[in-house]
C-alpha positions as CSV (number, residue, x, y, z in Angstrom):
1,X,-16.3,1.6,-4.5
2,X,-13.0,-0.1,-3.5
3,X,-10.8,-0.9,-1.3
4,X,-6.9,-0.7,-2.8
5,X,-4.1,-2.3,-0.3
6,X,-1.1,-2.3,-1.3
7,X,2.3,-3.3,0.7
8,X,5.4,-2.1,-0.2
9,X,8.9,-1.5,0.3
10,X,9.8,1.7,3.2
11,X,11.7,4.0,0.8
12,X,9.0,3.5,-2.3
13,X,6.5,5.1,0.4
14,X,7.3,8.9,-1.2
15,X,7.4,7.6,-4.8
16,X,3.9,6.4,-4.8
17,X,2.5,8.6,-2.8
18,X,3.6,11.5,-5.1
19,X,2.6,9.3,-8.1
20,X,-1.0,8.6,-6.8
21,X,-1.1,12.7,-6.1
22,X,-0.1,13.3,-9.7
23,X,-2.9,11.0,-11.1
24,X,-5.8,13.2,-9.1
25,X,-6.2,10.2,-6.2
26,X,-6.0,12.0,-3.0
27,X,-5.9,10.9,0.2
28,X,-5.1,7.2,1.8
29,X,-3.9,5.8,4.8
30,X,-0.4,4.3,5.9
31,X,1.0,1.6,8.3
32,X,4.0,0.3,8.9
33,X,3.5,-3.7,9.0
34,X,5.5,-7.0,8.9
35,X,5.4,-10.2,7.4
36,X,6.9,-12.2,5.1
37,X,6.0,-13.9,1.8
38,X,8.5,-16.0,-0.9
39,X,11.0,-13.7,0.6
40,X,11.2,-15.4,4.2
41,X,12.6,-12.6,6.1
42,X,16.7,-12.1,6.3
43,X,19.4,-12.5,8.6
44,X,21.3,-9.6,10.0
45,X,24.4,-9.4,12.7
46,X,24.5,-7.3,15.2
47,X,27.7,-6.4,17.6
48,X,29.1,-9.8,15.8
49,X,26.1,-12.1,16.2
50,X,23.8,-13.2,13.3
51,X,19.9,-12.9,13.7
52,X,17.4,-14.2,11.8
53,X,15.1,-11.7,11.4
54,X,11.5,-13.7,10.1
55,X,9.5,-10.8,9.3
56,X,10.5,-8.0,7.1
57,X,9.4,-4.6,7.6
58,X,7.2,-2.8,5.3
59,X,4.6,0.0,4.5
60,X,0.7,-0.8,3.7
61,X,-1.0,2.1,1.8
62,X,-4.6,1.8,1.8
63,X,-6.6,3.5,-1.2
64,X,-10.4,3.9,-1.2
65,X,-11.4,5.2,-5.0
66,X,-14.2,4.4,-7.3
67,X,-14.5,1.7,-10.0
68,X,-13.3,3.9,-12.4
69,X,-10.1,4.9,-10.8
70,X,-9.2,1.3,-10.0
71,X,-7.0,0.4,-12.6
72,X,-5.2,3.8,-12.4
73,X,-4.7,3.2,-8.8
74,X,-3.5,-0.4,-9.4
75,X,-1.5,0.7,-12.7
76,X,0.4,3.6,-10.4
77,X,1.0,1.6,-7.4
78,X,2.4,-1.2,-9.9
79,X,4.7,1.3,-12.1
80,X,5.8,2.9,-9.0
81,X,6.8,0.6,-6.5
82,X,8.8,-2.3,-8.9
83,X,12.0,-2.7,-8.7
84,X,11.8,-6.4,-10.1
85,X,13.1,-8.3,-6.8
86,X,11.9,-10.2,-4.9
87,X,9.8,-8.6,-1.9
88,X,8.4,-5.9,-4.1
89,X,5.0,-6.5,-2.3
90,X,1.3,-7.7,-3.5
91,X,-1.8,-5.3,-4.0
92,X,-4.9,-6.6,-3.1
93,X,-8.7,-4.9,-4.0
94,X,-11.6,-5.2,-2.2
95,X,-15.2,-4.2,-2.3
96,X,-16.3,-1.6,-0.2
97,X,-20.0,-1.6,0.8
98,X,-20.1,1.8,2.6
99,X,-18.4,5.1,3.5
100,X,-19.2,8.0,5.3
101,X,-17.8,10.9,5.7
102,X,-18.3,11.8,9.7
103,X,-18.0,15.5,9.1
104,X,-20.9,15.7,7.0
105,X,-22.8,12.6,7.2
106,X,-22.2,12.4,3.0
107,X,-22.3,8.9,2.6
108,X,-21.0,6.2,-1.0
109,X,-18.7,8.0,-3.3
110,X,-19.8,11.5,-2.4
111,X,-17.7,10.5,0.8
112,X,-14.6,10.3,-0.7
């Protein structure tokens, strides 16, 4: 099993979520994060004053899926959420030793 996480712009959210539904991978979690990579944040002015504002908002969508789904997650995720500027995001994949679905105690990929 692993572990797909993926940050990404706010308003590519819906598009990869609906792609990901469309491929057959369903379910994954969300959270709103901030950092900042190559982009290093922007400035914005408010009531006439300029900010620096360091780290830029985004969305992490975490994916649990099998080996065999990996590259369509990754492939989806990558098609979906480009725009080709900078700030796009990164996807990172993880192993995943366990899971367990608490419901029914069902535990590896039978879990998901």
């Amino acid at each position: 099993m692993k572990k797909v996480e993926a940050i990404v712009r706010h308003f590519k959210l819906e598009d990869v979520k609906n792609a990901l539904t469309e491929q057959g991978i369903h379910g994954m979690t969300v959270s709103e994060v901030r950092g900042f990579g190559r982009q290093k944040g922007h400035t914005e002015i408010y009531r006439g004053t300029e900010y620096a504002i360091d780290f830029v908002p985004k969305v992490k969508i975490e994916v649990i899926c099998t080996g065999d789904n990996l590259q369509t997650v990754i492939d989806t995720i990558l098609q979906t959420a480009q725009t080709g500027q900078i700030g796009d995001g990164k996807i990172f994949v993880s192993n995943l030793e366990e899971a367990v679905r608490i419901r029914t105690g069902e535990r590896g990929e039978e879990a998901l």
